[in-house]
C-alpha positions in Angstrom: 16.9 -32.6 -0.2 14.9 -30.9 2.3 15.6 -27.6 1.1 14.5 -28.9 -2.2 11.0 -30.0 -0.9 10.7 -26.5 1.0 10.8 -24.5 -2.4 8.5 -27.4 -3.8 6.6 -26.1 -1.0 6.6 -22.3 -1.2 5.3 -22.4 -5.0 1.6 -22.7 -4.2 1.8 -20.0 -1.7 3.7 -17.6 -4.0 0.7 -18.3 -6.5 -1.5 -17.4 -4.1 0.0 -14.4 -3.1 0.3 -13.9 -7.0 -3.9 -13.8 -7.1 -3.7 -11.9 -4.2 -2.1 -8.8 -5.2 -3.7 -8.8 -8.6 -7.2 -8.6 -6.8 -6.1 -6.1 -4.8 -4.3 -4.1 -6.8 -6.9 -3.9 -9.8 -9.2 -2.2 -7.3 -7.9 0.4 -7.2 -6.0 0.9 -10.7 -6.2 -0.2 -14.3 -3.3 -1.0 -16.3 -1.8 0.9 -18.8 -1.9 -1.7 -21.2 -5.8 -2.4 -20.5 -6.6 -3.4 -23.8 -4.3 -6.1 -23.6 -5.5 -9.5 -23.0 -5.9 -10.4 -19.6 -3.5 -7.8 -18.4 -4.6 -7.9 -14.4 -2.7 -11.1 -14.3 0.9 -9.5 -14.8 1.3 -8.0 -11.7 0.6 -11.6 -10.1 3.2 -13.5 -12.6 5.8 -10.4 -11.5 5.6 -10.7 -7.7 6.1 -14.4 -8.0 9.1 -13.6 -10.7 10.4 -11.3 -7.5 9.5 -14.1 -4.7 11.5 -16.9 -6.4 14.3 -14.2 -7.5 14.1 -12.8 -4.0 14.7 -16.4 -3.0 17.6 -17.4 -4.7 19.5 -14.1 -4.2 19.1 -13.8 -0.6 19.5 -18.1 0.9 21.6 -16.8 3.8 19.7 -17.3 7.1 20.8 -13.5 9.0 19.2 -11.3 10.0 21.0 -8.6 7.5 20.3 -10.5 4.5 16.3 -11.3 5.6 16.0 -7.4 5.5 17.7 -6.8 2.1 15.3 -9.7 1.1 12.1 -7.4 2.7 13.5 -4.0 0.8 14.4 -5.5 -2.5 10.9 -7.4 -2.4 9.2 -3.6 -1.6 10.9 -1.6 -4.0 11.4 -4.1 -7.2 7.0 -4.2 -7.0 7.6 -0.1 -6.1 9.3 0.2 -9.7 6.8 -2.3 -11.3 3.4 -0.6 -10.2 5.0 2.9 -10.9 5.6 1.6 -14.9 2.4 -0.8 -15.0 -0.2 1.2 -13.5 -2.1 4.2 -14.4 -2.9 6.9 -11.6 -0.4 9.3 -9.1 2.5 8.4 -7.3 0.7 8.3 -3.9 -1.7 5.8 -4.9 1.0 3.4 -5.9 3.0 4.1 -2.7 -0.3 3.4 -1.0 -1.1 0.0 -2.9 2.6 -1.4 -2.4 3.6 -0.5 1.3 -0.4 -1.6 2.1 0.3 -5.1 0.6 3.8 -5.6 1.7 2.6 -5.0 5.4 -0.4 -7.0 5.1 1.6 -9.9 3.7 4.3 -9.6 6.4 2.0 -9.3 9.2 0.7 -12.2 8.0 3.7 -14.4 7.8 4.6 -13.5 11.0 1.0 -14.6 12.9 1.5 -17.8 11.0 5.0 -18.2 11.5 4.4 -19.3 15.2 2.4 -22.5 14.4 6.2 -23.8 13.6 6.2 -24.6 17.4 3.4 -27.3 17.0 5.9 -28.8 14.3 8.7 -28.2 16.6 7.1 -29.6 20.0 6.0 -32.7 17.9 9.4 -33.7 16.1 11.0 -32.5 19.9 8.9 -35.6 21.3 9.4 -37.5 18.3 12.9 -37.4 19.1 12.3 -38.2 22.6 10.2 -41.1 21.9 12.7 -42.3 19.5 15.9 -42.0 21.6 14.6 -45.0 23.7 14.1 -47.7 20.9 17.1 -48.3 18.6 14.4 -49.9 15.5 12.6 -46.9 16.0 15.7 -44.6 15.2 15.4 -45.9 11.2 12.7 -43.9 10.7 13.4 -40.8 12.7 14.7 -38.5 9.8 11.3 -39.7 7.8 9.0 -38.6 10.6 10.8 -35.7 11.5 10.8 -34.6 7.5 7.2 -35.3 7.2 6.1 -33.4 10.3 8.8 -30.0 9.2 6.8 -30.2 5.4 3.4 -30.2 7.7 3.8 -27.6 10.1 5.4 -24.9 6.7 2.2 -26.2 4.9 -0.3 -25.0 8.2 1.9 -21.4 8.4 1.5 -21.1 4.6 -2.0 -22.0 5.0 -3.0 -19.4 7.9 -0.7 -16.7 6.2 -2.5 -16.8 2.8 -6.0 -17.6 4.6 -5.4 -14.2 7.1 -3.9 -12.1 3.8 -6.8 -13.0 1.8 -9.1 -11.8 4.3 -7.5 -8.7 5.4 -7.0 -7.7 1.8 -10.8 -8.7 0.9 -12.2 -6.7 3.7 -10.5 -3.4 2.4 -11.4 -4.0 -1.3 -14.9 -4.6 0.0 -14.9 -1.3 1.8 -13.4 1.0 -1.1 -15.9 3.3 -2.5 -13.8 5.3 -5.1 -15.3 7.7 -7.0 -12.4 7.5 -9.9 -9.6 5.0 -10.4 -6.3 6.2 -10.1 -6.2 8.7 -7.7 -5.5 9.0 -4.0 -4.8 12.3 -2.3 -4.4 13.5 1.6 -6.0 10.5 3.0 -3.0 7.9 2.0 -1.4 9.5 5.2 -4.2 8.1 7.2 -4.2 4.7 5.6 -0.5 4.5 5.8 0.1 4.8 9.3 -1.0 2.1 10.4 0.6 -0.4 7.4 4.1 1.5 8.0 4.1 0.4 11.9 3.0 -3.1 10.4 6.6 -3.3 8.4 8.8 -1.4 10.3 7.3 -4.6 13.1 8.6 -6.9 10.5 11.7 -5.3 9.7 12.3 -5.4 13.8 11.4 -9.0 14.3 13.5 -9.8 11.3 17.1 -7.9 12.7 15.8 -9.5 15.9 15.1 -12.9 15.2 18.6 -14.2 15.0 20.9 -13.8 17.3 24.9 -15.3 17.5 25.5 -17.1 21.1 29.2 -18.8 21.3 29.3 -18.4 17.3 26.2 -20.6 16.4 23.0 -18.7 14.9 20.2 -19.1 17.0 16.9 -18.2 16.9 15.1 -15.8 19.2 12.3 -17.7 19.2 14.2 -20.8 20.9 15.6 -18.4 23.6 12.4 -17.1 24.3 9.2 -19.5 23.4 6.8 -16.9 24.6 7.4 -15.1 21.7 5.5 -18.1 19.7 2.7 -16.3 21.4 3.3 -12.5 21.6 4.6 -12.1 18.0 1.6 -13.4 16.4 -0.8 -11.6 18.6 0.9 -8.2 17.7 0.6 -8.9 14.4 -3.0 -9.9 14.3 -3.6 -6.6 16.2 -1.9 -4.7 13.4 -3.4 -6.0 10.7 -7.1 -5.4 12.4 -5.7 -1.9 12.6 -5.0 -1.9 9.1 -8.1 -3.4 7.9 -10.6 -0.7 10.5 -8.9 2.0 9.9 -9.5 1.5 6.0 -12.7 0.8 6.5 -13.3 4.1 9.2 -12.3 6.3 6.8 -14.3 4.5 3.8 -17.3 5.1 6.5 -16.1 9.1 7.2 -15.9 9.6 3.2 -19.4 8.1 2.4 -21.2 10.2 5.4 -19.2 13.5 3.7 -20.5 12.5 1.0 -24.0 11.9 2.3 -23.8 15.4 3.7 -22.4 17.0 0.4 -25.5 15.4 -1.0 -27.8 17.0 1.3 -26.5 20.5 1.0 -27.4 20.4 -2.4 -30.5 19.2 -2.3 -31.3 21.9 0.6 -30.2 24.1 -2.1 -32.0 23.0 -4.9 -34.9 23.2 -2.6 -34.5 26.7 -2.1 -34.0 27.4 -5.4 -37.1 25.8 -6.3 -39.2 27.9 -3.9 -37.3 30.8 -4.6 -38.6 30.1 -8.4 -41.9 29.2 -7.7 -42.3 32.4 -5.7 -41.0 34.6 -8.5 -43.1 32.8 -11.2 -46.2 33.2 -8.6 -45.7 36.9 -8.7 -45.0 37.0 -12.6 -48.3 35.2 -12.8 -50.2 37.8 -10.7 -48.7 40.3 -12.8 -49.5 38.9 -15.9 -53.0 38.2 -15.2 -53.3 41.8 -13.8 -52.2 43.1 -16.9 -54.6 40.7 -19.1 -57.6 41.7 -17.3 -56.9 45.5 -17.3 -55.8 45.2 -21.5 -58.7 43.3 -22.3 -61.1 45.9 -20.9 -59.3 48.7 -22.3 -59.5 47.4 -25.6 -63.0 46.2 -24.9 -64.2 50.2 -24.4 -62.0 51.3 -27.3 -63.4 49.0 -29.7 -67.1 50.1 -29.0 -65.8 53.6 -29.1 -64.1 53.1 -32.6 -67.3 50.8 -33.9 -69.6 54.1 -32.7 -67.7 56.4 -34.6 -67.0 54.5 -37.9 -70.8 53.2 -37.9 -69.2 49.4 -38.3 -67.0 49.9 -41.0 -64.5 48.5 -38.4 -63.2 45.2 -40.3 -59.6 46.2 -40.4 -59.7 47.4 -36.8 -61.5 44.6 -35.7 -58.9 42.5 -37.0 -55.9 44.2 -35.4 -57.9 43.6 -32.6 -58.4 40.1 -33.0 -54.3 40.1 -33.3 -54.1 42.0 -29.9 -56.1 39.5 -28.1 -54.0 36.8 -29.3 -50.9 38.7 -28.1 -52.2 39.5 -24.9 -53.1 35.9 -24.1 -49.7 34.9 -24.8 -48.2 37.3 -22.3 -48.3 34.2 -20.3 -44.6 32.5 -19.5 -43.3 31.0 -22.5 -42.8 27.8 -20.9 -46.0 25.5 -20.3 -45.4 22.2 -18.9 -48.4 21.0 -17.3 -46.9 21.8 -14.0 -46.2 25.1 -12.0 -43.1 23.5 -10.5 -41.9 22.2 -13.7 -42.8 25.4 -15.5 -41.0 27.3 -12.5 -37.8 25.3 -12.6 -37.3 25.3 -16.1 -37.9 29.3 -16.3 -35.7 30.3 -14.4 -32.6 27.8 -15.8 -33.4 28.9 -19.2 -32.7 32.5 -18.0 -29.6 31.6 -16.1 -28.7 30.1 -19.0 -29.5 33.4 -21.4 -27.4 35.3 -19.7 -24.2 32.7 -19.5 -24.3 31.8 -22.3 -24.8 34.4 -25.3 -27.1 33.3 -28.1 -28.0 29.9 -26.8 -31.1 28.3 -28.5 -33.3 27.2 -25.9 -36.3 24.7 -26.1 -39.0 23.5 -24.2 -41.6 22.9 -26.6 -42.1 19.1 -26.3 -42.3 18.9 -22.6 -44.9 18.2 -21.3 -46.1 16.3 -18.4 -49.8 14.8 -18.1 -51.8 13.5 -15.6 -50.1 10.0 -16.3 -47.3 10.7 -14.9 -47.1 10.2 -11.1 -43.8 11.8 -10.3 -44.3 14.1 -7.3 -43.5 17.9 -7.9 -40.5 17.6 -5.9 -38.8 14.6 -7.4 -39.7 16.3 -11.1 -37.7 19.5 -9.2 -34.7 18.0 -8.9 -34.5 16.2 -12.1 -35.2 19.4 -14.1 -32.5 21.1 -11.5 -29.3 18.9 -11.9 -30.2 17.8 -15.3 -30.3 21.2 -17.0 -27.5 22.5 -14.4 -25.3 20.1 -15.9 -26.3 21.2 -19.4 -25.9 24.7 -18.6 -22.4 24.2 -17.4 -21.7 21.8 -20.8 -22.4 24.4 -23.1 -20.2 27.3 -20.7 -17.3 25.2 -20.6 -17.8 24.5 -24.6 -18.3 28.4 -25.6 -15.1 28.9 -23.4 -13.2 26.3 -25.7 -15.0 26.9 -29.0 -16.1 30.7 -28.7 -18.3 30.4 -32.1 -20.2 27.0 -31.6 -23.4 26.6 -31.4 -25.0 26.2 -27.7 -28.5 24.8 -27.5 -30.7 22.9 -24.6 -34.0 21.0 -25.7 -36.0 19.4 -23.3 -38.6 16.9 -24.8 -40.4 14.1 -23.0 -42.4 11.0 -24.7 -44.1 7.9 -23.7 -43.5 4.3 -24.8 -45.5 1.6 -23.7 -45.7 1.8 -20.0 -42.7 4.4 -19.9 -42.4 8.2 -19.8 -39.6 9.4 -20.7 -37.8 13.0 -20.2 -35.1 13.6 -22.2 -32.7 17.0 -21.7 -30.2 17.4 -24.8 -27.7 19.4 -24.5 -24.7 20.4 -27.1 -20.8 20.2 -25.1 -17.2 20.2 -26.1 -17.3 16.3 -27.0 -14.9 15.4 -24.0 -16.0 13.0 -21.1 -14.9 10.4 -19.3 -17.6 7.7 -18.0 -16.9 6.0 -14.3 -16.3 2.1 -15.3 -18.6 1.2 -12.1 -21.5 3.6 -11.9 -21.7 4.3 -15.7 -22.0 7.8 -14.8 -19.9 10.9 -16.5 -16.6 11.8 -14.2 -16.8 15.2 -13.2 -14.4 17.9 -14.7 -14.6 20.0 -11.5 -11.6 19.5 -8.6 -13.9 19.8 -5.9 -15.6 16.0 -6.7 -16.7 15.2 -3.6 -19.0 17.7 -4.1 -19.8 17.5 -7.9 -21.0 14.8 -9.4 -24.2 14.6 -7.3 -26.1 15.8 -9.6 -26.6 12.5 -11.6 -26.8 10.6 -8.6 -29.9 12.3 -7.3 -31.1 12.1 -10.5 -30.6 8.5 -11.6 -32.0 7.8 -7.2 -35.5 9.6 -8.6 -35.8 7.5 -11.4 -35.4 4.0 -9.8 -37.8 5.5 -7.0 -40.2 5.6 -9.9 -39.3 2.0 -11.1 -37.0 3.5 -14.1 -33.1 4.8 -14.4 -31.2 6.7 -16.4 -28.7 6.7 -19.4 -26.2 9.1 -21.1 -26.0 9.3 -24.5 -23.4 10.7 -26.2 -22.8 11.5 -30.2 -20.3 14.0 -30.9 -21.0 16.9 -29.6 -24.4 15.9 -28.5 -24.7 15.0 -24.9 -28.5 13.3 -24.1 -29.3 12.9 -20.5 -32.4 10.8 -20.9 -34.8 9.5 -18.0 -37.2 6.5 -17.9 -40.0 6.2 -15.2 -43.4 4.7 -15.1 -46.0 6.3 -15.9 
């Protein structure tokens, strides 16, 4: 009977451990079957399928058997996760060996509250032995206060595995589902010492004296206190060194960031140096032309006593082509102007036969973005394009490439808009909304947008991708 009420008991805990593991797994995978109906909940309806299995396969109370419990628990949700979830090996091994030690560890700093149960039936007992009516009841009280002290450990495990597991999930930034490299080794370390602790205090906590089972902890009550305050100290280890290297991948990435903005920087003055020369030359060359067709035409009006009209009219027609001599790019702006120059070039040269267009940008005085900020829109944005219509001639060596930069207002809005033609493949992150990078280095690519999309809200705006076939639109909103 009291082994009857004991499994009664464990049921809510095994739920729990059921939400548990589906919070924290679906952080950091999807599930094949996404599209399926409220999939994330399998994995929580298996482990409790593998608890109550695990239960009734393994009764016997050694020490043997309570470790073949632990590794058929470990690899039966091993096997699961590796058919159920999308993404590499590592991340699965991760996911599962992280769990199963944060759940042991757990068990184990709440398994020692059994000594307030324990002290209290002891003096129930004591209390009892001296009154005979008293005695009735014994088995009762000592029942009750056994179901209470298994509810307070379940109670502190699943409060101290919920926490632990909620800390980590707050702390993961992942770029992309699915995928987990080098740094499982560092996340590992620490949740392998927490279950090869559990598989020790497992063979350990049994021992045989005269041929009758006893348990460790009755030998040696300190233990009530030591076991739990390892675990505790290995699960903080668990949880901060998560977090540490959460904190060391953000500040790369903060870094990564800030090289190439340094770049784009220099790029930008490297630009608007070269444009400033072109401009000097230009003008130099309009002001000498001009003259010299200034004295020519009086010379040829002399000599043909006026009857000029055809020469005055190639003329006319030289004029106009000197005055476009100018750069073929006029945005309002000598940064802007200067940017987008010098990518449209890049790009001529990448990319052979590429229809570029700038014709309907143009920024006015309404719009209040500072030179620099318009810099590094123009410079990721049309990078990115760039790089689209490479990878798509390398693919489809007779499509067309083309890049059309327009802008617009609405209302109270400006909008830029950079249009570019790709291959039709992309991927968009579920949480940032943003395209996942195709390059293997994405701790540095991939910035792009995020600068990008970090002007535009500085501006009280964002920033969408829109994509139709092979038409990728990158299109930017701020106030004007």
């Amino acid at each position: 009977m009291a082994e009857y009420i004991m499994g009664i008991l464990s049921i809510p805990l095994y739920l729990f451990e059921g939400y548990c593991i589906q919070f924290f797994f679906g952080r950091f995978a999807e599930p094949k079957l996404c599209r399926l109906r409220n999939a994330q909940w399998v994995v929580g309806i298996v482990w409790i399928l593998i608890r109550i299995v695990g239960g009734w396969l393994f009764r016997e109370t050694d020490s043997v058997t309570l470790i073949v419990e632990l590794l058929f628990t470990t690899v039966s949700l091993f096997v699961f996760s590796v058919g159920w979830y999308k993404g590499n090996i590592l991340l699965k091994v991760f996911f599962v060996i992280q769990f199963i030690s944060l759940r042991e560890l757990a068990f184990w700093a709440g398994y020692s509250f059994l000594y307030i149960g324990n002290s209290l039936i002891d003096i129930l007992v004591y209390g009892a032995s001296d009154s005979m009516e008293s005695a009735g009841y014994l088995p009762v009280a000592a029942g009750a206060l056994a179901c209470l002290s298994l509810v307070l450990v379940e109670a502190v495990e699943g409060a101290l595995l919920f926490i632990s597991i909620s800390k980590i999930v707050k702390s993961y930034h992942c770029r992309e589902k699915g995928r987990m490299e080098k740094e499982v080794v560092f996340y590992l370390l620490p949740a392998v010492a927490g279950v090869l602790v559990s598989v020790l205090v497992r063979l350990l906590v049994i021992t045989v004296t005269d041929g009758v089972p006893v348990l460790l902890y009755k030998r040696y009550p300190v233990l009530y206190l030591i076991i739990p305050m390892i675990a505790l100290v290995l699960l903080g280890a668990i949880v901060f060194s998560f977090r540490i290297y959460q904190s060391m991948t953000a500040l790369q990435e903060e870094r990564a960031e800030k090289i190439v903005l340094e770049n784009q920087i220099t790029q930008m003055q490297g630009s608007m140096v070269e444009m400033e020369h072109l401009y000097d030359g230009v003008r130099s060359v309009k002001h000498d032309m001009k003259n010299h067709m200034a004295v020519l035409q009086n010379l040829i009006r002399k000599k043909y006593n006026g009857e000029d009209e055809e020469i005055r009219q190639y003329f006319e027609g030289m004029y106009q082509s000197v005055e476009q001599l100018d750069s073929r790019v006029h945005t309002g702006s000598a940064v802007s102007d200067a940017v987008v120059e010098s990518k449209f070039r890049y790009a001529a040269k990448k990319v052979k036969g590429i229809k570029l267009d700038a014709r309907g940008f143009m920024l006015s005085d309404a719009v209040t973005i500072k030179a620099y900020d318009m810099g590094i829109i123009l410079n990721n944005g049309l990078d990115n394009a760039i790089e689209a219509c490479m990878r798509m001639r390398e693919k489809q060596p007779d499509a067309e490439a083309y890049i059309t930069i327009r802008s617009f207002r609405a209302k109270n809005m400006y909008f830029i808009e950079i249009e570019n033609s790709f291959d039709g493949a992309v991927l968009f992150h579920k949480d940032s909304g943003l395209p996942i990078s195709t390059k293997e280095d994405k701790e540095v690519h991939g910035i792009g947008l995020k600068n990008i999309r970090k002007c535009a809200v500085k501006y009280g705006g964002d920033m969408d991708c829109i994509v139709k076939g092979n038409r990728f639109t990158l299109s930017v909103m701020v106030k004007s």
